[in-house]
KOLPASE-349178 format. One record per residue (C-alpha): x, z, y; residue number from 1. Coordinates in nm, 2 decimals. Example, Ala and Ser with C-alpha at 12.3 -4.5 7.8 and 13.67 -1.06 7.14 Angstrom:
<nodes>
        X        Z        Y   num
     1.23     0.78    -0.45     1
     1.37     0.71    -0.11     2
</nodes>
This chain:
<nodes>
        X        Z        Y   num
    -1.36    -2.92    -0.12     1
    -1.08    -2.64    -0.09     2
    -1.32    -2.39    -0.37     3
    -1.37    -2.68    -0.59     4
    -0.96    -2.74    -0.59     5
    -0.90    -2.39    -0.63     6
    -1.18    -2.37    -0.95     7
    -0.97    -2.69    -1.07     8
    -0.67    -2.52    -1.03     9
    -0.76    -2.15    -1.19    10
    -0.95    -2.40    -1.47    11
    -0.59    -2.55    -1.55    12
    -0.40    -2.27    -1.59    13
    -0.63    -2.10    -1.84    14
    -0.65    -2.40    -2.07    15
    -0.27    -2.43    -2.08    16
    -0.33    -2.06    -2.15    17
    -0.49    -2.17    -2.52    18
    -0.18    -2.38    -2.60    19
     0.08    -2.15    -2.48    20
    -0.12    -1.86    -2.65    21
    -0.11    -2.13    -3.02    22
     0.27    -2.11    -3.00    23
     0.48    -1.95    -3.29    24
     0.51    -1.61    -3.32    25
     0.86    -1.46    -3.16    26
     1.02    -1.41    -3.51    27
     1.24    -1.15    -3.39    28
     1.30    -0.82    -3.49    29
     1.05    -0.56    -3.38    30
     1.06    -0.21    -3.37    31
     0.80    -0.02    -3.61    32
     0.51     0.10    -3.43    33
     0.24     0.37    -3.49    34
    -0.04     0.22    -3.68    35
    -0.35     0.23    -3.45    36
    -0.64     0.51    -3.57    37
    -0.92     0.23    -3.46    38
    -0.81    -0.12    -3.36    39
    -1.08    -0.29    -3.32    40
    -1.29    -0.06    -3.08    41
    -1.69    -0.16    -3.03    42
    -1.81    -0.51    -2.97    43
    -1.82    -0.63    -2.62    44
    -2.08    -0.87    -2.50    45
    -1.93    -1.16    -2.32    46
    -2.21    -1.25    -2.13    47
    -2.20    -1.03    -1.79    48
    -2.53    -1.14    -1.69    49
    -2.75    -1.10    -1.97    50
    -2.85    -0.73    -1.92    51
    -3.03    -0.71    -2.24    52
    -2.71    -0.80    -2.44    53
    -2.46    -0.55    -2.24    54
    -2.70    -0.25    -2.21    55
    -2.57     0.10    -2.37    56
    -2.25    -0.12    -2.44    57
    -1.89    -0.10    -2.48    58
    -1.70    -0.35    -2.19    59
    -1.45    -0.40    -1.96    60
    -1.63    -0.36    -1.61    61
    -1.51    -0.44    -1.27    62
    -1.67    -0.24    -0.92    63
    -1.63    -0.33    -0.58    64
    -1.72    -0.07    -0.34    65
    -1.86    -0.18     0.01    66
    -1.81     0.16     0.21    67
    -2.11     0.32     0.06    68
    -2.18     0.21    -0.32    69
    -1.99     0.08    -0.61    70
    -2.16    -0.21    -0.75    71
    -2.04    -0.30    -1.13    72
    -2.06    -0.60    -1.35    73
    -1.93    -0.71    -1.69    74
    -1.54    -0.87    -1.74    75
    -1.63    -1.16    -2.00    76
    -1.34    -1.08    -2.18    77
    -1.30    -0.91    -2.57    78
    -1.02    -0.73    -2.45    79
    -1.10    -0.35    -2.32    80
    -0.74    -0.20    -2.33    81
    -0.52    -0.11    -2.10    82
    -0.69    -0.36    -1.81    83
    -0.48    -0.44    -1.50    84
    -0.56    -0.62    -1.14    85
    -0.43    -0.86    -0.95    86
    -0.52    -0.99    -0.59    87
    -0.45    -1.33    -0.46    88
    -0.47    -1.48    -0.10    89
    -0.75    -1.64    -0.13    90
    -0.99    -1.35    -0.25    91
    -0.96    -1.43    -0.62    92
    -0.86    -1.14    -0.87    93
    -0.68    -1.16    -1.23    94
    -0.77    -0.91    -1.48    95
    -0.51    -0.87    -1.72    96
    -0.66    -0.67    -2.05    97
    -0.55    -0.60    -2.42    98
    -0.74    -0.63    -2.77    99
    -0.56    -0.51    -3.06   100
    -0.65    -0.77    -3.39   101
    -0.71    -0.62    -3.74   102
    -0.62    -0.79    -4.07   103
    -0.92    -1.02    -4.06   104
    -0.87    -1.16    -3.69   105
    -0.51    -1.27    -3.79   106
    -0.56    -1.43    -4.15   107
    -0.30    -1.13    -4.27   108
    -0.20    -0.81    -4.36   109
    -0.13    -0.52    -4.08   110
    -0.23    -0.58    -3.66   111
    -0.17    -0.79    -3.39   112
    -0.21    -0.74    -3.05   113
    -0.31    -1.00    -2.81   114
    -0.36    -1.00    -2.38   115
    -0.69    -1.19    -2.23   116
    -0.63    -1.33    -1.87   117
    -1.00    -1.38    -1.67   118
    -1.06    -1.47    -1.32   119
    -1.30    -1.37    -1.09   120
    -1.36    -1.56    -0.71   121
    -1.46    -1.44    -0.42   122
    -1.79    -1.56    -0.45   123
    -1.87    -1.33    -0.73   124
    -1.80    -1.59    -1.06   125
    -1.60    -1.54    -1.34   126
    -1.39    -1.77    -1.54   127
    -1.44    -1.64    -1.91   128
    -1.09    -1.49    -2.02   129
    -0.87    -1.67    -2.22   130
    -0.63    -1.54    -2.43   131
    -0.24    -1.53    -2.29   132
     0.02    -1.42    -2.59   133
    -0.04    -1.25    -2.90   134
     0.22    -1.04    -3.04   135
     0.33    -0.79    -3.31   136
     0.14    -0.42    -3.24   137
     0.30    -0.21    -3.01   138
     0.23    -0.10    -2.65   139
    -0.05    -0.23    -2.52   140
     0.01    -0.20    -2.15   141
     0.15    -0.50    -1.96   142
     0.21    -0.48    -1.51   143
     0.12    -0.75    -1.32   144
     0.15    -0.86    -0.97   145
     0.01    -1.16    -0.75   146
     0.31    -1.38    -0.65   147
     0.33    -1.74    -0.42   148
     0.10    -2.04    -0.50   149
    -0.15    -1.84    -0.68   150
     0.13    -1.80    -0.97   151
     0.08    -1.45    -1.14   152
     0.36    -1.18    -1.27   153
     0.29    -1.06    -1.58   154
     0.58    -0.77    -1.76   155
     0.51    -0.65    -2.08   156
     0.70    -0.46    -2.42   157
     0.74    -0.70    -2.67   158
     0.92    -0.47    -2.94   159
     1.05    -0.30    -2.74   160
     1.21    -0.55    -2.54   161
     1.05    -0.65    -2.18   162
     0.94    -1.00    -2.16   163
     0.83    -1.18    -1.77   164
     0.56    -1.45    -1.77   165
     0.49    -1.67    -1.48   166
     0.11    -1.81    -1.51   167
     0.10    -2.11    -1.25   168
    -0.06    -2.38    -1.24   169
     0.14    -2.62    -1.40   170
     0.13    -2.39    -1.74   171
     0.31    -2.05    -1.85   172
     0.67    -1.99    -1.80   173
     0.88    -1.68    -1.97   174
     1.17    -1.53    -1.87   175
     1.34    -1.25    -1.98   176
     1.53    -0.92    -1.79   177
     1.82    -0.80    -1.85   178
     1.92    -0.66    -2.20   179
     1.93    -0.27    -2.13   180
     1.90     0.04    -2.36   181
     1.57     0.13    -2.26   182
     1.25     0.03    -2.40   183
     1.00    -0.13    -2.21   184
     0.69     0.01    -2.34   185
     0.65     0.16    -1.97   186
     0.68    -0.03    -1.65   187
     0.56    -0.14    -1.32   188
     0.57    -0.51    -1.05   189
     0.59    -0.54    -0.71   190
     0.67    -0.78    -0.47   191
     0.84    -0.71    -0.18   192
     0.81    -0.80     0.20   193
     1.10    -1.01     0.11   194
     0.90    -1.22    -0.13   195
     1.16    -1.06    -0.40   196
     0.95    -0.96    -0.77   197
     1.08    -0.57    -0.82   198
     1.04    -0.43    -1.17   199
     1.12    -0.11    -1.29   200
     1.06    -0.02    -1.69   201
     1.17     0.21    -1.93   202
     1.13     0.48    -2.18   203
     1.38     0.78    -2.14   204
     1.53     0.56    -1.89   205
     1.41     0.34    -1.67   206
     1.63    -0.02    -1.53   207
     1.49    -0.15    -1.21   208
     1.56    -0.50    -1.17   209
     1.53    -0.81    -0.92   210
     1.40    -1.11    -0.99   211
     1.55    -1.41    -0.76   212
     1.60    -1.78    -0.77   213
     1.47    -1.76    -1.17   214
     1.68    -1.51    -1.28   215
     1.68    -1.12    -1.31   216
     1.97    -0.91    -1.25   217
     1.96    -0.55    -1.24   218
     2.01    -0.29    -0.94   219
     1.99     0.07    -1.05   220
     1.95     0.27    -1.33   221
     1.75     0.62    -1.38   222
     1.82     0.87    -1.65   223
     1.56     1.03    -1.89   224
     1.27     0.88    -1.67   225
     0.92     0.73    -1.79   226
     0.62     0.62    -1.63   227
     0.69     0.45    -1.32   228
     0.47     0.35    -1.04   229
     0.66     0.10    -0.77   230
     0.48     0.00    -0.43   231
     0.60    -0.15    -0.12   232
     0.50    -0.05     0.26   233
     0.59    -0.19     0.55   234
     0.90    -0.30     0.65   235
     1.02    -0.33     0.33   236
     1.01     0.05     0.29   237
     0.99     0.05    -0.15   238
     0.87     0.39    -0.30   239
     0.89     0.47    -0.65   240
     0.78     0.81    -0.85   241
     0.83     0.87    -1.24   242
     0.81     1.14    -1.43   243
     1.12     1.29    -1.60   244
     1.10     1.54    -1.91   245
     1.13     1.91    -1.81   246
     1.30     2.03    -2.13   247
     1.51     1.82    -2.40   248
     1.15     1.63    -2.50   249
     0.81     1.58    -2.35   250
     0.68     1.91    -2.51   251
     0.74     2.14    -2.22   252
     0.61     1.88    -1.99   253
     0.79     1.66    -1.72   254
     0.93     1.67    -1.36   255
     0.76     1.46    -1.08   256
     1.01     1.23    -0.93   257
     0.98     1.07    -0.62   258
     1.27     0.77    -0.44   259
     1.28     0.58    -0.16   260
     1.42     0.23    -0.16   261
     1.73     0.21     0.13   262
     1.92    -0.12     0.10   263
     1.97    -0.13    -0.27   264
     2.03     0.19    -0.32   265
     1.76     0.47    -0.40   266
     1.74     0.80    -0.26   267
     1.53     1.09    -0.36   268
     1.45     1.39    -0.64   269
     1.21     1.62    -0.75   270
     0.90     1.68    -0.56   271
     0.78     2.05    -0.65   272
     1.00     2.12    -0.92   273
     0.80     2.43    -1.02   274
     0.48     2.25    -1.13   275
     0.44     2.07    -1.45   276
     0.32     1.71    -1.50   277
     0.19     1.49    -1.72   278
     0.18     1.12    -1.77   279
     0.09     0.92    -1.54   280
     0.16     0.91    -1.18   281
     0.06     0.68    -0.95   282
     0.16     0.61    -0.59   283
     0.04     0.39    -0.25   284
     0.22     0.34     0.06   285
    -0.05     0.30     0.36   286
     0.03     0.11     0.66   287
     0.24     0.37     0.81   288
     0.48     0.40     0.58   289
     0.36     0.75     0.35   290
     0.38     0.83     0.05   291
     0.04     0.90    -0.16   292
     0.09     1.05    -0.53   293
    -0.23     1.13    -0.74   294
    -0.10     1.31    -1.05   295
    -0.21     1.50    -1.39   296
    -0.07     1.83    -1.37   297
    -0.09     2.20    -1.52   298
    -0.31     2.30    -1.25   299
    -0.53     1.97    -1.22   300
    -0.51     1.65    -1.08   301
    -0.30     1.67    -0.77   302
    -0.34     1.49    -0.47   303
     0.06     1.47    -0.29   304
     0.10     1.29     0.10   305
     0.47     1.33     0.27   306
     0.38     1.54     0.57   307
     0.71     1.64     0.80   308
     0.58     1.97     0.86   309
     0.55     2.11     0.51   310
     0.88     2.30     0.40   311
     0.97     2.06     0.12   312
     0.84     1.71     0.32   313
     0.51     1.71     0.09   314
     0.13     1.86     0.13   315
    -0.05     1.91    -0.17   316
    -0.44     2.01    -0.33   317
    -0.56     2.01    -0.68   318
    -0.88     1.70    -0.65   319
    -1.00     1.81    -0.96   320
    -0.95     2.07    -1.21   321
    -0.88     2.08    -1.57   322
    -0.75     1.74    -1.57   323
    -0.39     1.69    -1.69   324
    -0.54     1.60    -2.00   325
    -0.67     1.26    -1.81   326
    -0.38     1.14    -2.00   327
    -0.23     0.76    -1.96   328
    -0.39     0.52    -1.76   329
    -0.66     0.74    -1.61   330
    -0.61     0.79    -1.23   331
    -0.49     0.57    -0.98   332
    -0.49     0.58    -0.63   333
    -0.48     0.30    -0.29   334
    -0.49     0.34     0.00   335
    -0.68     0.12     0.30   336
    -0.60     0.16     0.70   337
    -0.46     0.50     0.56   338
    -0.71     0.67     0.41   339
    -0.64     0.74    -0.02   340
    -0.89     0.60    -0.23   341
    -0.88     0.72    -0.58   342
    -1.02     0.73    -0.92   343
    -1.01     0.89    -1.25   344
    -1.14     1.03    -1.56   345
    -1.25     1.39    -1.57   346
    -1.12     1.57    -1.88   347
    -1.38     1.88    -1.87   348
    -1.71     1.59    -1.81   349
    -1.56     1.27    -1.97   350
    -1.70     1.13    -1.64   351
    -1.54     0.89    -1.40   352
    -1.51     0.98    -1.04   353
    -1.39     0.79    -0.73   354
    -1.32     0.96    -0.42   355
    -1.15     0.89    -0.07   356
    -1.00     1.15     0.19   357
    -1.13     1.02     0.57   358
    -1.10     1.30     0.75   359
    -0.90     1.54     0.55   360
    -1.16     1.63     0.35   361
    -1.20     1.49    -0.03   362
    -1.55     1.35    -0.06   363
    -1.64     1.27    -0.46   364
    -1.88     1.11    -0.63   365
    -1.93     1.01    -1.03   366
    -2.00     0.69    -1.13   367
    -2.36     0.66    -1.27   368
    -2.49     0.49    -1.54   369
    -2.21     0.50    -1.73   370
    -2.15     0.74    -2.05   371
    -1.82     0.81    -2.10   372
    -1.52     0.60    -2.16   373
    -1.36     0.54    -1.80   374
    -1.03     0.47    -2.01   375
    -0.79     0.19    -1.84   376
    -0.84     0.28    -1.45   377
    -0.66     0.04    -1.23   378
    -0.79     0.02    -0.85   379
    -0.65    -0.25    -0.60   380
    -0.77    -0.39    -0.26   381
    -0.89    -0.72    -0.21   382
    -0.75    -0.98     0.08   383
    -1.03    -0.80     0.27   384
    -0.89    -0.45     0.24   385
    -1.23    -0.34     0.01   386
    -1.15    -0.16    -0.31   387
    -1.20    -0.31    -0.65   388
    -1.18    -0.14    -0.94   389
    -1.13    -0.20    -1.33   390
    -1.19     0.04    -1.66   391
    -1.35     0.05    -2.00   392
    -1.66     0.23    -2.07   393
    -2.02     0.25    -2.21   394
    -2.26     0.09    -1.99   395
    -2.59     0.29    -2.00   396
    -2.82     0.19    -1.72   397
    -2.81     0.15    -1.34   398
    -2.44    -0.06    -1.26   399
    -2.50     0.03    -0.87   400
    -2.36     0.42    -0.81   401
    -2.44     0.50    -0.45   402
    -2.28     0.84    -0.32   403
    -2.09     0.94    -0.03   404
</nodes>
């Protein structure tokens, strides 16, 4: 009885999705945006168990890995951008995912971009994704973040300007930060042991504000700072890394910064201020309370843990080489009963890799049957501590990829 009230439940909410998604456009101003090179991107079977119809195709495809193999199957969703995961309480997992509309989709002239909300259960079905908002083009990425009651936290840039949704069961609320002089085209959620929603977002600055009793106030602000990545440990122990630029822009690369959350007040600065980074870093806070960074740099993709005993606080190893040009979105890192998990596109292959650390050794493995792509990479941990995993790519054969 309890599934078939949760499938009721998760049912609801994406049906109220489809009238909350028919709503009038915002008809606010909104800042002018790059035209996109190729909006549309391949077609995407929505079928994720018809093999015939999603072989040597472009999708969104989800992985859980049990310890020894990733097995893969097909988001039924049309939107491959930018994908993000949630994990609720009672083993279900949102995927959050963009689709960029040309002139056609929208009955119009120019693009539109819209997010697609799915659900898969712990059993292994899906819910087929439904779309959430549509909007003006402009940044495609969105956060999100599993909150009380199965509700779901969703930020996201709309011109410029960040925008918080509440998905629950009783239909789609929105509510709105705090006006700042950042843009929000990057950001990051997280709850906190306090049951507190944390979001810091920006673009040459970055605002990180509270959400409580329905409204959001802000806490702190950080100069010249992009691409956050926010996670919570225990005791309440909040960790947040960005990247600042190194010179006057982003040409001469940026400066890996790294804060702690004490009381309300962050403390921290640059970790290894003679390297150069590159967009984005990611961070996880194991059970103990350290800090894991996985990180495009001039000299590779860097692996960073606190350890005590290192002169500046931090121990570091290039994972892979040649692969600060992963670029946005492609590397991300957990971690589970301490060990770092991680993920990410190779820039010399074009081949996605996963990875963990057990014993102080990296142990790698690519993902087979898969031919490029690997664009989107978001990794979370299910109620069960096992790794899931989200990306977009072409599907060429096996969807199991046994290594280790």
């Amino acid at each position: 009885m309890k599934s078939k009230n949760r499938l009721f439940c998760y049912l609801m909410i994406l049906a109220l999705l489809i009238c909350f998604a028919c709503g009038d456009p915002d008809d606010n101003e909104k800042r002018e945006k790059d035209t996109p090179e190729d909006p549309s991107g391949p077609t995407v079977p929505l079928n994720p168990n018809n093999e015939e119809e999603a072989d040597n195709s472009w999708g969104l495809w989800f992985g859980v890995w049990d310890w020894d193999r990733w097995t893969f199957e097909q988001v039924p969703t049309p939107a491959t951008i930018s994908p993000r995961l949630a994990a609720f309480n009672d083993g279900a997992i949102a995927v959050l995912s963009a689709r960029l509309l040309m002139a056609d989709d929208v009955g119009g002239q120019g693009y539109q971009r819209a997010f697609y909300l799915s659900y898969r259960f712990d059993d292994g079905t899906w819910i087929e994704a439904k779309e959430l908002v549509r909007l003006e083009p402009g940044s495609t990425q969105a956060s999100i973040a599993a909150g009380e009651d199965n509700q779901l936290h969703v930020l996201f840039s709309d011109g410029g300007e960040p925008v918080h949704l509440i998905v629950k069961e009783t239909g789609v609320a929105s509510y709105f930060p705090q006006p700042t002089s950042f843009s929000a085209d990057t950001s990051t959620l997280a709850s906190g042991p306090d049951g507190r929603l944390h979001a810091v977002f920006g673009e040459w600055g970055l605002s990180h504000q509270v959400f409580v009793d329905e409204q959001w106030s802000e806490v702190n602000t950080f100069e010249r700072g992009s691409y956050p990545s926010l996670k919570f440990g225990p005791e309440g122990s909040g960790h947040l890394v960005f990247l600042s630029p190194r010179g006057m822009d982003f040409t001469d690369g940026y400066l890996l910064m790294h804060y702690a959350l004490a009381g309300n007040q962050w403390v921290g600065g640059v970790v290894m201020p003679e390297q150069v980074f590159y967009p984005s870093p990611q961070i996880s806070v194991d059970y103990l309370g350290r800090t894991h960074i996985l990180a495009p740099s001039a000299q590779g993709l860097l692996y960073l843990v606190q350890d005590k005993e290192q002169p500046d606080g931090w121990y570091h190893e290039v994972v892979a080489g040649d692969s600060w040009r992963t670029g946005l979105e492609y590397c991300d890192i957990i971690t589970s009963m301490g060990i770092p998990i991680i993920a990410y596109r190779d820039a010399a292959t074009a081949k996605g890799y996963a990875g963990w650390r057990p014993d102080g050794d990296w142990e790698l493995g690519a993902f087979n049957g898969f031919e490029g792509g690997f664009v989107g990479i978001d990794l979370t941990l299910n109620m069960a501590l096992v790794p899931n995993i989200v990306f977009s790519g072409w599907k060429v054969s096996e969807t199991e990829t046994p290594f280790f």
